[in-house]
C-alpha positions as CSV (number, residue, x, y, z in Angstrom):
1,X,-42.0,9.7,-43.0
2,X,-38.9,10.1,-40.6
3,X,-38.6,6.0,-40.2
4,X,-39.1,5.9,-43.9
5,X,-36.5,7.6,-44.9
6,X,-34.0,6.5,-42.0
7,X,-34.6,2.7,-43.6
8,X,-33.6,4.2,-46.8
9,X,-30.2,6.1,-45.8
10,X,-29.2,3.2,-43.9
11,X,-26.4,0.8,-45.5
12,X,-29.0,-1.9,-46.9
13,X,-31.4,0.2,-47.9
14,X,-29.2,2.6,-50.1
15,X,-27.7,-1.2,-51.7
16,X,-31.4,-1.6,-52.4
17,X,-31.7,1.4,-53.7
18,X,-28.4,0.8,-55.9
19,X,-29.7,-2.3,-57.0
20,X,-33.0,-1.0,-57.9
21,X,-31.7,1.7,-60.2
22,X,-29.1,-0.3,-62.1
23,X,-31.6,-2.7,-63.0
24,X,-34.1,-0.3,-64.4
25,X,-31.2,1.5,-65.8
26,X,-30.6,-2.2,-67.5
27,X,-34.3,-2.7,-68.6
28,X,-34.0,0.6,-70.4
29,X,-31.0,-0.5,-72.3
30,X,-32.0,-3.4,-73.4
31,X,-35.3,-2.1,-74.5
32,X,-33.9,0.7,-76.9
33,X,-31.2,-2.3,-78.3
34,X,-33.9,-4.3,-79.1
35,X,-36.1,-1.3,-80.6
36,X,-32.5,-1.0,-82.5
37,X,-32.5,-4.3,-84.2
38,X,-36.1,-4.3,-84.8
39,X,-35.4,-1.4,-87.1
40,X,-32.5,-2.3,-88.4
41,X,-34.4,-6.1,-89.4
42,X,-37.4,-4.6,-90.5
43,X,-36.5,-5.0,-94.1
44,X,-35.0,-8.6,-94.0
45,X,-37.8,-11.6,-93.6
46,X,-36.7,-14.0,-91.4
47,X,-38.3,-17.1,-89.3
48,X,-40.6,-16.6,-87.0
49,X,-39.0,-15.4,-83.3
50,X,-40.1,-15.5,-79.2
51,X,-39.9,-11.7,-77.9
52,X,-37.6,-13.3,-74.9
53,X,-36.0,-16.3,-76.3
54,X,-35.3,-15.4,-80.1
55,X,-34.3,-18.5,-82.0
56,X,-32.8,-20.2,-79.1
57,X,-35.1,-22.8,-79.0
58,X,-34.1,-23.6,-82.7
59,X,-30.2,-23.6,-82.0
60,X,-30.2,-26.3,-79.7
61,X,-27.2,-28.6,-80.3
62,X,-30.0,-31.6,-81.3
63,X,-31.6,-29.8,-84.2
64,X,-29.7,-27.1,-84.4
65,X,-28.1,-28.0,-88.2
66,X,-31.3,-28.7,-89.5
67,X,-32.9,-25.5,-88.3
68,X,-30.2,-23.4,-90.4
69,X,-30.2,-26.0,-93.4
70,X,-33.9,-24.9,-93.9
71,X,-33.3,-21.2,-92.9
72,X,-30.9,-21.1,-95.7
73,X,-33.4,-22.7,-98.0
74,X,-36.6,-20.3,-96.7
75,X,-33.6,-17.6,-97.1
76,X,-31.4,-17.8,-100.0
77,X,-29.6,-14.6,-99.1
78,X,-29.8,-13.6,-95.4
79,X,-32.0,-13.3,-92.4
80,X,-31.9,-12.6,-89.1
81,X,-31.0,-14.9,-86.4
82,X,-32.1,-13.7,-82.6
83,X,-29.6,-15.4,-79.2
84,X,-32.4,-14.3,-76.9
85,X,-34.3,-11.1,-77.5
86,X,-32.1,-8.5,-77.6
87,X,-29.1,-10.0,-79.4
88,X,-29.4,-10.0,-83.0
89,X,-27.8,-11.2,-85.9
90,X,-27.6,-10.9,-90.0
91,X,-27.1,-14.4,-91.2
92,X,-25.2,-14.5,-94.7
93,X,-26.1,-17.3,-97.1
94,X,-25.3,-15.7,-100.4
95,X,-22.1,-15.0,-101.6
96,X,-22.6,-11.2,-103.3
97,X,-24.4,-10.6,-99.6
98,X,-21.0,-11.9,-98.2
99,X,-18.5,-10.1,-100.4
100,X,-20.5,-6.8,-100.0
101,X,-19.6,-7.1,-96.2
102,X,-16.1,-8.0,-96.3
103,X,-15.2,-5.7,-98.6
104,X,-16.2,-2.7,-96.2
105,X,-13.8,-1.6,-93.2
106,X,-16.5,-1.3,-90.4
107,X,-15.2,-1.5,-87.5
108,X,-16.0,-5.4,-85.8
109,X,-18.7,-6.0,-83.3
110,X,-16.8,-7.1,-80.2
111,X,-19.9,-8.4,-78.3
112,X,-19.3,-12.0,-79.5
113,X,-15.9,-11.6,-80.5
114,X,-15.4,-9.9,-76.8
115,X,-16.1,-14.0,-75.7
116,X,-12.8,-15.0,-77.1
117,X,-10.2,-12.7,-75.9
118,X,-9.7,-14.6,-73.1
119,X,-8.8,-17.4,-75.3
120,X,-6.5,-15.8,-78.3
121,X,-6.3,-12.6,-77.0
122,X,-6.2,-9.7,-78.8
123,X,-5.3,-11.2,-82.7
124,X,-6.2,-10.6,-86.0
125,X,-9.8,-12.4,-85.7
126,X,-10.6,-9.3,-83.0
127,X,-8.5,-6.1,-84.4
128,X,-9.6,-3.4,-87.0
129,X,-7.9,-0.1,-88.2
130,X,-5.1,0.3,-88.2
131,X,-3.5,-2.5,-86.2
132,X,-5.0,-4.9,-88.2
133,X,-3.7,-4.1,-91.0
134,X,0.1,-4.6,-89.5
135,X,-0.7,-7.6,-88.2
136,X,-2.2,-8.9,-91.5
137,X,1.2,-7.3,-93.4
138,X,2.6,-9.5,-90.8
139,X,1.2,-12.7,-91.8
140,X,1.0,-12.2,-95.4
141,X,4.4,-13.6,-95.9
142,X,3.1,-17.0,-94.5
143,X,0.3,-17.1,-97.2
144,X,2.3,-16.7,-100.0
145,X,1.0,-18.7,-103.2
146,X,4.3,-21.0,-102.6
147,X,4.0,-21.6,-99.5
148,X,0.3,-22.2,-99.7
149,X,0.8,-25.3,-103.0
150,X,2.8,-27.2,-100.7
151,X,0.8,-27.5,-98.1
152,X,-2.3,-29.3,-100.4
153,X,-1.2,-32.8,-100.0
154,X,-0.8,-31.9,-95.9
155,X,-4.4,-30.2,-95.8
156,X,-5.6,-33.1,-97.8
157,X,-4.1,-35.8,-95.5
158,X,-5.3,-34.4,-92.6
159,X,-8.7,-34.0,-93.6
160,X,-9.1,-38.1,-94.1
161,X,-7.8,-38.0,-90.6
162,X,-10.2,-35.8,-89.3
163,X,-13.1,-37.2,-90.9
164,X,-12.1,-40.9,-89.7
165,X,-12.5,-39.4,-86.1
166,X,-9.2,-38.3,-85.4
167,X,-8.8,-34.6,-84.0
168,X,-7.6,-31.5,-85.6
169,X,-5.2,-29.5,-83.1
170,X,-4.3,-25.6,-83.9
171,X,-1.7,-23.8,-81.6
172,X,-3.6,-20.3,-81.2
173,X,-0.6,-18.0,-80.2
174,X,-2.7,-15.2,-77.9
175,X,1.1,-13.6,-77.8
176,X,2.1,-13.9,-81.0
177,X,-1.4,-12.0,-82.4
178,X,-2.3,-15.0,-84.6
179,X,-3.9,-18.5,-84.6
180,X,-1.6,-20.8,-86.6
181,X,-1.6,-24.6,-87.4
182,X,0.9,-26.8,-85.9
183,X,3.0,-29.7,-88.0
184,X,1.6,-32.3,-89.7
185,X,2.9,-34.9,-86.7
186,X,0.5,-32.6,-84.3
187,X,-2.4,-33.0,-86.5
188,X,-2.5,-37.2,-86.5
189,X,-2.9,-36.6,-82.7
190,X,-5.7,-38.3,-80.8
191,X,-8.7,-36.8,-79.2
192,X,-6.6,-37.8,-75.7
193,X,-4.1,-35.4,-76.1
194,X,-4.4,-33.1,-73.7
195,X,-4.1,-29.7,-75.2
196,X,-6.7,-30.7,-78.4
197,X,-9.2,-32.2,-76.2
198,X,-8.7,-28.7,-74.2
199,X,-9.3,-26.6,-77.9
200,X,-12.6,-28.7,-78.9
201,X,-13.8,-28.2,-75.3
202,X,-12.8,-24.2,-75.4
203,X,-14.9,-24.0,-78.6
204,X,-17.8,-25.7,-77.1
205,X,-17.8,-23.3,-74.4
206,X,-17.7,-20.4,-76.4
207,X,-20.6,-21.9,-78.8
208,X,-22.8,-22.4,-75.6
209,X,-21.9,-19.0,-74.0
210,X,-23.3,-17.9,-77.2
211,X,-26.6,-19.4,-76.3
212,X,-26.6,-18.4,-73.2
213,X,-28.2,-15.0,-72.9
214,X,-27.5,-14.7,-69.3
215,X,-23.7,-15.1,-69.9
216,X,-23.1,-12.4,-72.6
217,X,-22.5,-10.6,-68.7
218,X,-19.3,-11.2,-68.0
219,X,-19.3,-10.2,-64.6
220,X,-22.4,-13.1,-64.5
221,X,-20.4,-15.3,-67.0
222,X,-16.9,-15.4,-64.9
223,X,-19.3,-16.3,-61.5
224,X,-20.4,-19.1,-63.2
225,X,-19.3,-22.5,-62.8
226,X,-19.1,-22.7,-66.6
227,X,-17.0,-19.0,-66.2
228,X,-14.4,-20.7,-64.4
229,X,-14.1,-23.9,-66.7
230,X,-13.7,-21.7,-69.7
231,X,-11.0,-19.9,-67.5
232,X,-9.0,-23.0,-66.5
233,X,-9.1,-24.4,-70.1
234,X,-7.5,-21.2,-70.9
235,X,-4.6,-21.4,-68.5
236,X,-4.1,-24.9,-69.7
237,X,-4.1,-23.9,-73.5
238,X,-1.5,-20.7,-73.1
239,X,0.7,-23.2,-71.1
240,X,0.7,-25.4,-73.7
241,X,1.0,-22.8,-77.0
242,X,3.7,-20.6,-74.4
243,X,5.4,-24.4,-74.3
244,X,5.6,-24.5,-77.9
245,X,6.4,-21.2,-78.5
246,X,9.3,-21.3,-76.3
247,X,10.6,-24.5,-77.5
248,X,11.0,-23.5,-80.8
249,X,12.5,-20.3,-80.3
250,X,15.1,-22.4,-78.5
251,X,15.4,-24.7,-81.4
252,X,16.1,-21.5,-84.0
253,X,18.5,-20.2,-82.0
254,X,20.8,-22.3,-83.4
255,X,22.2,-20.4,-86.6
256,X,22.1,-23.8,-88.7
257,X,18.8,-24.1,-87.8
258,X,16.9,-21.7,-90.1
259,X,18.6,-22.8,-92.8
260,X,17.6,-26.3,-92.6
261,X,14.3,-25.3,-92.0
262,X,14.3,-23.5,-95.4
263,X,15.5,-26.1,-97.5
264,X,12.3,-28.3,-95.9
265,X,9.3,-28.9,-98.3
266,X,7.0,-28.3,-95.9
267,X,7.4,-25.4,-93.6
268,X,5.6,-25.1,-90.2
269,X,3.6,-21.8,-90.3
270,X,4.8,-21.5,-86.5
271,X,8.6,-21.1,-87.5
272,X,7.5,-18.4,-90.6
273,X,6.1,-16.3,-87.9
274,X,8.8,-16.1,-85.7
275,X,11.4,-15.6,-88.3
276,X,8.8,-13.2,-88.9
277,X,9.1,-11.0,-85.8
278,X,12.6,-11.8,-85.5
279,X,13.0,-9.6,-88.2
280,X,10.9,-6.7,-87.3
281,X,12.6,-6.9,-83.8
């Protein structure tokens, strides 16, 4: 037994030992999550799910529209949706269903939402309590009814852009707690500008990280090749929105400025918000 247990105390064998326990430990957890979800899903039907892979095998980008146009259909008012097997969602197709959830002040699941701080940083999208609700008294002011009416003829223009292939660029301010839409000039831009191809590929990172059971680790996750893409794109996006950011703060400084940007017709959501927290500062 003496050898035995020397192998053990020595350096390797106690990082085997390590090793061992924290993926049992692991197993464990994993196992009483999905026992969780099982319970919690017991009372909503759903389609049919792989014990390991969940619905992945429906989500794949190829069919992946089709399978949820016919969920919804199977489903009129929710189901669940499994990334993997023990990772579990309530899907919402029916309004009343949707407005019974919105309406409550749980507080947000941060295991997807977790994915994105990297990205916009700690915003309203991520926030509850409290802080959210300075943050949205914040913003309120920029979604006034006003504001809001002049902006239809913009949003509708730049939908027939987007939908003749043209990209949509949004400038999401990690700093500045919010995701807000540049000017109108920004959103004619092609899909070579830099910082909008970066968005579209940030998203599609997030949405495959999402399918990606093995990644919801984010030790795992920033390892990965795909980890360090996500983080690069990220670096290049707060460059650009810090760019911005600073630019225009510049530009207001300018007393005659603000004035002139009041009397426009059309005011960019970017310069509301810093006039904003101009104010509160």
């Amino acid at each position: 037994l003496v050898p035995e247990v020397t192998s053990i105390m020595n350096p390797s064998g106690l990082m085997a030992v390590v090793c061992l326990t924290c993926v049992v430990l692991k197993a464990i957890q994993l196992y009483w999550r999905r026992q969780k979800l099982l319970k919690i899903f017991k009372s909503f039907p759903g389609p049919p799910t792989h014990w390991l892979y969940g619905h992945l095998q429906k989500l794949q980008q190829d069919d992946e529209l089709d399978n949820i146009a016919s969920w919804t259909e199977q489903y009129p008012h929710c189901h669940p949706v499994w990334v993997g097997g023990f990772l579990g969602f309530l899907w919402i197709n029916h309004p009343e269903y949707a407005k019974a959830v919105f309406s409550r002040g749980d507080p947000k699941s941060l295991r997807i939402y977790s994915f994105l701080v990297p990205w916009i940083g700690q915003g309203l999208l991520i926030l509850h309590g409290p802080k959210w609700f300075q943050h949205r008294r914040l913003l309120m002011p920029g979604f006034h009814y006003d504001i809001l009416k002049s902006y239809v003829t913009v949003m509708a223009d730049s939908v027939r852009v987007m939908l003749v292939g043209t990209a949509v660029g949004t400038v999401l301010c990690s700093n500045l707690l919010v995701t807000g839409h540049m000017a109108y000039q920004t959103l004619t831009l092609g899909v070579d500008n830099l910082y909008i191809q970066t968005v579209m590929d940030l998203s599609l990172m997030v949405h495959l990280r999402i399918q990606t059971p093995l990644h919801h680790n984010h030790l795992v996750y920033w390892l990965s090749s795909q980890g360090r893409r996500f983080h690069k794109a990220c670096r290049l996006a707060h460059h650009h929105t810090d760019k911005v950011i600073r630019e225009r703060k510049e530009f207001l400084k300018d007393e005659r400025q603000p004035e002139k940007i009041q009397r426009r017709r059309h005011l960019d959501f970017l310069d509301i918000l810093l006039s904003l927290i101009g104010r509160i500062h």
